[in-house]
C-alpha positions in Angstrom: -13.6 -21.1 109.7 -13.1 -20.8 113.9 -16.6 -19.8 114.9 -19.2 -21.6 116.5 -22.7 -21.1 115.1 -25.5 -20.6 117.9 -28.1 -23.1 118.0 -31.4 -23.5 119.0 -32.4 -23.9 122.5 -32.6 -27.9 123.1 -30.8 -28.8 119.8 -26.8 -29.7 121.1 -25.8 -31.8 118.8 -22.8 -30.5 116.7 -20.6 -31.8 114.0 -16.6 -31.9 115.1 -13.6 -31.8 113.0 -11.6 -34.2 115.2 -7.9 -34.6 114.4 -6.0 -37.5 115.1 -1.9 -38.3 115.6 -0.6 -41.6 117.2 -3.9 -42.1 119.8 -4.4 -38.8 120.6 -7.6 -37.2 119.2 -8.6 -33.7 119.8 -11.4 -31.6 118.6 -10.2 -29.1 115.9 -13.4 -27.5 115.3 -17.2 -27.5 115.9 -20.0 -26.7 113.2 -23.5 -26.9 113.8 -24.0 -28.4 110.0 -22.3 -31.9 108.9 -22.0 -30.0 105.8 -19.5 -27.5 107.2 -17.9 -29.7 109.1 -17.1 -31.8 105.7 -15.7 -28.8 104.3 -13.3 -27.8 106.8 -12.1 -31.4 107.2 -11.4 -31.3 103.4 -9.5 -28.3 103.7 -7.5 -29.2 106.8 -6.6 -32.4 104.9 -5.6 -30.5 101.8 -3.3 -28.5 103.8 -1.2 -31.4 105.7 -0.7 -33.0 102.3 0.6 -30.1 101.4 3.1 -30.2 103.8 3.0 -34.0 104.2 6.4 -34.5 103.0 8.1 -31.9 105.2 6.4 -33.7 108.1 7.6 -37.1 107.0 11.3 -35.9 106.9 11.0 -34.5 110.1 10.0 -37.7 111.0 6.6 -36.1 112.7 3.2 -37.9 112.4 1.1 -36.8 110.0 -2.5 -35.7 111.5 -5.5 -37.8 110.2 -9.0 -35.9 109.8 -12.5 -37.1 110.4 -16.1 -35.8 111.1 -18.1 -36.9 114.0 -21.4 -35.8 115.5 -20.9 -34.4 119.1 -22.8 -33.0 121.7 -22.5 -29.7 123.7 -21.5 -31.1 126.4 -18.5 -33.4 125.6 -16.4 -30.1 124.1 -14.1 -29.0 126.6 -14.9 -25.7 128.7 -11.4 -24.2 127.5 -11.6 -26.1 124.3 -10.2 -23.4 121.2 -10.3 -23.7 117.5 -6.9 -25.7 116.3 -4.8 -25.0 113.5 -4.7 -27.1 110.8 -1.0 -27.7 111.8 -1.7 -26.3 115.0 -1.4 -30.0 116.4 1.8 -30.9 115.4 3.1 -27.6 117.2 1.9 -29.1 120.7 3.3 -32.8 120.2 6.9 -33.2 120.9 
């Protein structure tokens, strides 16, 4: 699920999976379908409650997914896919 489909010249609007702990939100991955985008937000979420409870003991914040619509433009030129825990490893 880290790939970003090509799209058609003139078409940039994209669908992020944008994760979110404390204030900070950051782009966890891009889909060109809303669709996709829905299904990798379901499975990211399925994942941290998986591990919710260890993240709670270690008194970490527990990462909040949504879907939003995006364009080309606003990702970040070194933007890459994150983990689904991937954020929690970056935050202190």
């Amino acid at each position: 699920m880290s790939t970003v489909e090509r799209l058609a010249r003139g078409d940039d609007t994209l669908w992020a999976v944008v994760a979110t702990v404390a204030r900070t939100d950051r782009i966890a991955e891009v889909y060109r379908t809303r669709a996709a985008a829905l299904a990798d937000c379901a499975w990211r979420v399925q994942q941290v409650r998986a591990y919710e409870h260890l993240l709670i003991r270690q008194r970490k914040p527990v990462p909040h997914y949504s879907v939003a619509p995006i364009r080309r433009s606003d990702i970040p030129k070194r933007w890459q896919p994150l983990p689904a825990l991937g954020f929690l490893l970056s935050t202190a």
